[in-house]
C-alpha positions as CSV (number, residue, x, y, z in Angstrom):
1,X,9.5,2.8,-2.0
2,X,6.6,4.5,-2.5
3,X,9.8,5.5,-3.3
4,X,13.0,6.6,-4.1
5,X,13.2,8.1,-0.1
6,X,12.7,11.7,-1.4
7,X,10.7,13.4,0.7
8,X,7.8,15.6,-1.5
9,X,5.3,13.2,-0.7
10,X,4.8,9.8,0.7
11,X,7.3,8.4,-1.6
12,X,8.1,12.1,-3.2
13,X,10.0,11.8,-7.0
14,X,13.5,11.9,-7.4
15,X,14.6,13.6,-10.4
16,X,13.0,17.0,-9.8
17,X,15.4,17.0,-6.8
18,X,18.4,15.7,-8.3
19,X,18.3,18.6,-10.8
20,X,19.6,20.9,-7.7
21,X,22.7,20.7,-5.9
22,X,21.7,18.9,-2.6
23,X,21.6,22.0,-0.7
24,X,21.7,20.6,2.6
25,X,22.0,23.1,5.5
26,X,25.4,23.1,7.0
27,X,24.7,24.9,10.3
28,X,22.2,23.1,12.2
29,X,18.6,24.5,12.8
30,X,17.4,25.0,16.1
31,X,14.1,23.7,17.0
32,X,11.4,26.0,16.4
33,X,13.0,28.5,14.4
34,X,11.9,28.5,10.5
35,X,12.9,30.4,8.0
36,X,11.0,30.7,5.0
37,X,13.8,29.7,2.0
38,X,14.3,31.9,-0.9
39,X,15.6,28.5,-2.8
40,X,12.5,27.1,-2.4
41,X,12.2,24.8,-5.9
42,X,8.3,25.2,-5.2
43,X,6.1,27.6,-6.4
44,X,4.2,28.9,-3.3
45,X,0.8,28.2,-4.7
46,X,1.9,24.8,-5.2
47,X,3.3,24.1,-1.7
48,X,-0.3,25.1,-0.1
49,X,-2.3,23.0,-2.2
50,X,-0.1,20.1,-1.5
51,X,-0.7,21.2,2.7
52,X,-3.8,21.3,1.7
53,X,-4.0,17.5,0.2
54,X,-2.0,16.7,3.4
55,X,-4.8,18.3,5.9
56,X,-7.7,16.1,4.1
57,X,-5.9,12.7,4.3
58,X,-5.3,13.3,8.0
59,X,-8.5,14.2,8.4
60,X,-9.9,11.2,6.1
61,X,-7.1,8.5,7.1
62,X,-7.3,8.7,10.8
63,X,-10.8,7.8,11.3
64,X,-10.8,5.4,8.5
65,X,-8.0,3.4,9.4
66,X,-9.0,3.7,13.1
67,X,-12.7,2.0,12.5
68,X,-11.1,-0.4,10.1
69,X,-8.7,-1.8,13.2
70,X,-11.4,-1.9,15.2
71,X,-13.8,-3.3,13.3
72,X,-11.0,-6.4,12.2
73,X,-10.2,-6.6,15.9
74,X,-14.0,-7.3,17.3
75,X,-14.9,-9.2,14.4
76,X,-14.7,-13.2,14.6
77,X,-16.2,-13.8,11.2
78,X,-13.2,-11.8,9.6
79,X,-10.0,-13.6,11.0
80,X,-7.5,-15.0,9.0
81,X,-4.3,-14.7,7.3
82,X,-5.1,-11.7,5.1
83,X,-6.7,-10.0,7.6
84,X,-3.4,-9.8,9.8
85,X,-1.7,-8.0,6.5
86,X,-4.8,-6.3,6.7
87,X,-4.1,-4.9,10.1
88,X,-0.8,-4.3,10.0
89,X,-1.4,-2.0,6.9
90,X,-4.0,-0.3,8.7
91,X,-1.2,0.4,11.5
92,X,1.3,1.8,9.2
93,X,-1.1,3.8,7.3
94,X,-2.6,5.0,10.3
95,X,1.3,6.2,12.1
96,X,1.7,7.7,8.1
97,X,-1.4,9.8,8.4
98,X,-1.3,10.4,12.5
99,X,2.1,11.6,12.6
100,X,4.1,12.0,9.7
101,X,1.4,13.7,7.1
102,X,1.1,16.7,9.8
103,X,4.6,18.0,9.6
104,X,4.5,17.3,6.1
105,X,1.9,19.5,5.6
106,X,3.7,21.7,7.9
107,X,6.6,21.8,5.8
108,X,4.5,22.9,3.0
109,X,2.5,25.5,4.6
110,X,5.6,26.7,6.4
111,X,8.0,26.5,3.3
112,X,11.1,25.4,5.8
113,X,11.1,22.3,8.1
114,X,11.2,24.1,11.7
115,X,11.7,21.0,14.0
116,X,15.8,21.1,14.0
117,X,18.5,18.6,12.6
118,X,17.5,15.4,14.5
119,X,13.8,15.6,14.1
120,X,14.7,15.6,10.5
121,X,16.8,12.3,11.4
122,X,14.2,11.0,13.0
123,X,11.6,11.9,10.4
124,X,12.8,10.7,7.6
125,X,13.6,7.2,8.8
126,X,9.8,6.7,10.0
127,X,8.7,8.5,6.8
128,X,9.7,6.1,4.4
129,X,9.4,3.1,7.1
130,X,6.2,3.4,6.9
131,X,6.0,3.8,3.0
132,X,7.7,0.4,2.7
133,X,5.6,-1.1,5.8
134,X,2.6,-0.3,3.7
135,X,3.5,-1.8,0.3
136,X,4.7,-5.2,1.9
137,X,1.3,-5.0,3.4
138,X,-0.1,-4.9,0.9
139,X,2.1,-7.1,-1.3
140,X,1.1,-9.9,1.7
141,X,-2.4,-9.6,1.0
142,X,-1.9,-9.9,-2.9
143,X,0.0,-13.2,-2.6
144,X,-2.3,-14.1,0.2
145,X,-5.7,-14.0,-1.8
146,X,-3.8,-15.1,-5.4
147,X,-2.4,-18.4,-3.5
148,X,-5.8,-19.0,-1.8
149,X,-7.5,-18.8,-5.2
150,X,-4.9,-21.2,-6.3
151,X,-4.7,-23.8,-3.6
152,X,-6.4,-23.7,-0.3
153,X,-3.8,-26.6,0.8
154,X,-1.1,-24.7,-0.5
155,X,-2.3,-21.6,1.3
156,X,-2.9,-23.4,4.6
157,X,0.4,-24.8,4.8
158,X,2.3,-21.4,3.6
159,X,-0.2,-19.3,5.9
160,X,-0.6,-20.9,9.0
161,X,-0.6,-18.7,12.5
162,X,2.6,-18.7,13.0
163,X,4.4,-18.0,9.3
164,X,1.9,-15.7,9.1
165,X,2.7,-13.7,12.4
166,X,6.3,-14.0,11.2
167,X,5.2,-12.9,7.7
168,X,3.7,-9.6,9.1
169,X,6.9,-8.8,11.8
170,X,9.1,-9.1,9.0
171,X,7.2,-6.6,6.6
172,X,8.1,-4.2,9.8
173,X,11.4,-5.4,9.9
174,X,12.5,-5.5,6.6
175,X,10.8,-1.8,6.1
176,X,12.3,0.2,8.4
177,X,15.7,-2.5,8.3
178,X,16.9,-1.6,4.9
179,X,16.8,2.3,6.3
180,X,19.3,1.5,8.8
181,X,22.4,1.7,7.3
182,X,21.3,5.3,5.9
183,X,20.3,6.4,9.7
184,X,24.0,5.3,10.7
185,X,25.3,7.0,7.9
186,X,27.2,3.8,6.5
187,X,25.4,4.4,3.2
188,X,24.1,7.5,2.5
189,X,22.1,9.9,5.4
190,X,18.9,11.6,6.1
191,X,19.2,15.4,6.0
192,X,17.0,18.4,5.1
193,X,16.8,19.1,1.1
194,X,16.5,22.9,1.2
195,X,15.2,23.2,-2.4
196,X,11.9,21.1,-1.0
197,X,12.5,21.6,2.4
198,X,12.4,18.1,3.1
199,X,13.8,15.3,5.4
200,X,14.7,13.3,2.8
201,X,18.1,10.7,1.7
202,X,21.3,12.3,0.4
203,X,24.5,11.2,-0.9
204,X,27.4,10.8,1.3
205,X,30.9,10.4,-0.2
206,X,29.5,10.3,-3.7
207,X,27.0,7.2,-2.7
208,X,23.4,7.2,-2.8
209,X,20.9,4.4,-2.1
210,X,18.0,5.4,-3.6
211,X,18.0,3.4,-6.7
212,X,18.6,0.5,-4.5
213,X,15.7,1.0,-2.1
214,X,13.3,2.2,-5.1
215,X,14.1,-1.3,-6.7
216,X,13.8,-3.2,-3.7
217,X,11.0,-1.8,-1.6
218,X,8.8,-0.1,-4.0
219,X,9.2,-1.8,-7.8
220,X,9.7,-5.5,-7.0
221,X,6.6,-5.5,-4.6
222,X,4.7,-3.7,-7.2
223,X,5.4,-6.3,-9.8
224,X,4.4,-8.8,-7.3
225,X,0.9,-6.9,-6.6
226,X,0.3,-6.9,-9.9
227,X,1.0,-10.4,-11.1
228,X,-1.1,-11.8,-7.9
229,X,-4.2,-9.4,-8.7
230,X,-3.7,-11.0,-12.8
231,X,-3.2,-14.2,-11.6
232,X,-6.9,-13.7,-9.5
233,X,-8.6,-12.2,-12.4
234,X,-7.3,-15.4,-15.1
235,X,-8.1,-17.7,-12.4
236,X,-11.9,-16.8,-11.7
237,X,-11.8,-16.3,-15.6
238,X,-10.8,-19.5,-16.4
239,X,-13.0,-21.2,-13.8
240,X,-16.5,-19.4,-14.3
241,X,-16.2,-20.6,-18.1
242,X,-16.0,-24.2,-17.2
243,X,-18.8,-24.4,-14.5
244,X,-21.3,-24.3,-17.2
245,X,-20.0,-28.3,-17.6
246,X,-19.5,-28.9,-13.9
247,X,-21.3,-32.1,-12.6
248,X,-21.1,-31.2,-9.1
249,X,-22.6,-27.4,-9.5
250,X,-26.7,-29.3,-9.8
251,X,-27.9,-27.2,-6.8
252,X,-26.5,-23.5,-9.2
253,X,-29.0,-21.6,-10.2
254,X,-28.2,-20.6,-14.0
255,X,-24.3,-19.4,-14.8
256,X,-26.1,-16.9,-16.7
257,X,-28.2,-15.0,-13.6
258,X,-26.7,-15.9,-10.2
259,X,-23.6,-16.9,-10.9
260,X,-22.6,-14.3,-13.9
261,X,-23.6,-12.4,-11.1
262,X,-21.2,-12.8,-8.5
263,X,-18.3,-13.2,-11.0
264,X,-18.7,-9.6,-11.9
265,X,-19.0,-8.5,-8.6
266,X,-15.7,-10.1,-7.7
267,X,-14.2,-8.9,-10.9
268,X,-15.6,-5.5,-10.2
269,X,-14.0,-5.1,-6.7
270,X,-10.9,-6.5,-8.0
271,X,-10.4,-3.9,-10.9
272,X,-11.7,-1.0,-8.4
273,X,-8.3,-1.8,-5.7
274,X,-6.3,-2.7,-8.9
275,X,-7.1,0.9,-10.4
276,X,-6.7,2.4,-7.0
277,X,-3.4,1.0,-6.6
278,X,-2.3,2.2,-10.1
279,X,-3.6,5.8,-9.4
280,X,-1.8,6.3,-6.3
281,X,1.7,4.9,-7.4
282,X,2.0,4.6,-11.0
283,X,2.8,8.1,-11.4
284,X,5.1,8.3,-8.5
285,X,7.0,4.7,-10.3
286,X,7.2,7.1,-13.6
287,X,8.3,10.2,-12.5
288,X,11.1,8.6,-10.6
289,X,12.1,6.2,-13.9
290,X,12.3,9.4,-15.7
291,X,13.9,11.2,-13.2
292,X,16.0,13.0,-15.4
293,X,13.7,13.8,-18.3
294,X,10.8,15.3,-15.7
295,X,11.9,18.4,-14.2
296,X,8.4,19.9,-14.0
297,X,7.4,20.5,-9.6
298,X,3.8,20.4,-10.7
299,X,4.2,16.7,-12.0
300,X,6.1,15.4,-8.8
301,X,4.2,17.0,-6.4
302,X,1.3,15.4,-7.9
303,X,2.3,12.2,-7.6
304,X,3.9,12.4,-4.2
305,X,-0.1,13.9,-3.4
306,X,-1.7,10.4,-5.0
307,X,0.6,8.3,-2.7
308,X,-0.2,10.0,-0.2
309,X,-3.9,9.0,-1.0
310,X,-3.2,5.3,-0.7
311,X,-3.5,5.7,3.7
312,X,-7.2,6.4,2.9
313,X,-8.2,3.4,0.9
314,X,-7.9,0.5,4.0
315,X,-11.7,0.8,4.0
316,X,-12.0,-0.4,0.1
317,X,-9.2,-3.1,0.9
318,X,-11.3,-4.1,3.9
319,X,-14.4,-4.1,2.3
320,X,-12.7,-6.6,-0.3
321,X,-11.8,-9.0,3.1
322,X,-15.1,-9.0,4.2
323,X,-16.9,-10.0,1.2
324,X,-13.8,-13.1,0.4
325,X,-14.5,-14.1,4.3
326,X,-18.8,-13.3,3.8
327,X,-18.5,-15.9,0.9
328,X,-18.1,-19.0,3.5
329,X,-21.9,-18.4,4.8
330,X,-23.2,-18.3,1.6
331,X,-22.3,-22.3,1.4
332,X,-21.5,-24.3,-1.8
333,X,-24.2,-22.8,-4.2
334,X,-21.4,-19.8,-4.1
335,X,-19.8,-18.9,-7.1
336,X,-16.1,-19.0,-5.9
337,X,-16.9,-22.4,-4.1
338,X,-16.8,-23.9,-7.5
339,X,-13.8,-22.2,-8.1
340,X,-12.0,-24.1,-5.4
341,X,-13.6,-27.2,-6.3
342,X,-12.7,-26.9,-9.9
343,X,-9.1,-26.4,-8.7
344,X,-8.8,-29.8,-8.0
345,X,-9.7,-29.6,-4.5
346,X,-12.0,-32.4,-3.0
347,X,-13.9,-30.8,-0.4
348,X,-16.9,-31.4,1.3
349,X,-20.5,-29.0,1.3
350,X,-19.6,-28.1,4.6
351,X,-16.4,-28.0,3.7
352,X,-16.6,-25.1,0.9
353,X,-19.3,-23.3,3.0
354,X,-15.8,-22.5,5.5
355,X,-13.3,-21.8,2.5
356,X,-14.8,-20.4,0.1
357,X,-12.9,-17.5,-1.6
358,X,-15.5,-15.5,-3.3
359,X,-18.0,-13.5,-2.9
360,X,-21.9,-15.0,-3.5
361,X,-24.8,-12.7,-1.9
362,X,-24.0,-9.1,-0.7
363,X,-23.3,-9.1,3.0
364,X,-26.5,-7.7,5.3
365,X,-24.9,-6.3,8.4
């Protein structure tokens, strides 16, 4: 889940701390008290930089993801299904970088988790809650935008108010759900992984779920990103080469000038949170498939740092909202208007000028 519920980052890499004993701590700590540990599988260099990493996206994240709720919440012009994924990965990523990135970056600086035995409990649990909160966020706005492209009947009847309120709640539920059997302790437990000194997920009779909740909350919602991003990019492919021939596009200026133009300004912002995505958890996705061959810290520490980075990129995913909602004022001479029409929808011009899904003119604010 941004994954494997390892704690070096915000979905921290397995295999570098499967190659220790799980040296958990067997007399409880008392809050407060830290003690640095000499078995420490981190060089101490590395550990600062990483609290260092941790210190900028709280300082970047919290702001950002602050204006971006508010700016969603007063806006009219920007409601809709998408943006309710949209807000509800703003929240997560905004609890992520409010609470839990500062005692990660404790951690780090401190070398030891000081807070006692339950805080770790307790930390763990919303750690990776959060982690899997924020990629079925983000998976809902995916499908969202690749059904819209698709069919705006389709996508009013899947998306309507209520399915989607009910779409959002259970991106909560399900994220912080499939931690509940390891916070009873029925299937594996959270505990403190002295090698890291992290609040992480351990075995417990021999049984781990990790690989379980790395399948099912991080890899299967990143195959589903993907194909819905792909499925974007062929569709306003496919459709920009046939409006050349489109009857109905008369009042288009040239496909060559305006509407070449807009094309690559959608492709462009596509490829931008498509390549953002892949930076933050494709090497986290790697070093935890090759768990066993990577026993390098520099290489997991780096890609639990990326995924951290992914809490301060809700201004680049809202920037991509606005400019799919800005594309209903530019009416039907828009670019993605003809998209929808040429997906076999029979719309009006006023009509397209509400649901368009594109983006036409840059927005003037």
């Amino acid at each position: 889940m941004r994954p494997p519920l390892r704690n070096p980052g915000r979905g921290s890499s397995s295999g570098f701390q499967q190659n220790h004993t799980e040296n958990v701590s067997s007399n409880a700590t008392a809050p407060g008290t830290c003690k640095a540990d000499v078995e420490a599988s981190y060089p101490r260099d590395l550990s600062y930089v990483a609290g260092a990493c941790c210190t900028l996206f709280v300082l970047l994240g919290v702001p950002g993801n602050l204006l971006t709720l508010v700016s969603l919440g007063r806006s009219r012009r920007l409601r809709g299904p998408t943006t309710a994924f949209v807000l509800s990965l703003c929240c997560a990523d905004l609890l992520f970088c409010a609470i839990n990135l500062p005692l990660t970056a404790t951690r780090y600086f401190r070398r030891c988790w000081m807070f006692g035995d339950d805080m770790c409990v307790v930390f763990g649990f919303f750690f990776y809650g959060n982690v899997a909160t924020s990629i079925f966020s983000m998976t809902g706005i995916s499908v969202s935008r690749a059904v819209l492209v698709d069919s705006r009947l389709r996508h009013d009847r899947l998306f309507s108010g209520r399915r989607t309120l009910v779409a959002v709640v259970s991106c909560w539920l399900l994220g912080f759900g499939l931690l509940v059997p390891v916070l009873l302790g029925w299937w594996g437990r959270f505990g403190l992984h002295k090698p890291t000194f992290s609040c992480t997920v351990l075995s417990k009779d021999g049984r781990s779920p990790k690989r379980f909740l790395f399948a099912l909350a991080f890899l299967i919602p990143c195959m589903g990103i993907i194909a819905s991003y792909g499925r974007i990019y062929y569709k306003i492919q496919r459709s920009s080469r046939r409006l050349a021939s489109y009857s109905g596009m008369t009042r288009m200026r040239s496909p060559s000038s305006h509407h070449r133009e807009e094309e690559m300004r959608v492709t462009r912002l596509m490829a931008i949170i498509f390549a953002l995505f892949l930076l933050c958890f494709l090497p986290l996705l790697v070093a935890n498939l090759l768990e066993t061959q990577l026993t390098t810290p520099w290489v997991h520490v780096t890609a639990s740092i990326l995924s951290w980075m992914s809490c301060c990129i809700n201004p680049v995913v809202r920037r991509e909202n606005a400019l799919f909602v800005d594309a209903s004022r530019s009416g039907p001479n828009s670019f993605v208007a003809a998209v929808v029409d040429m997906s076999g929808l029979t719309v009006s011009a006023a009509s397209v000028r509400t649901r368009s899904i594109g983006v036409a003119e840059q927005q003037r604010e």
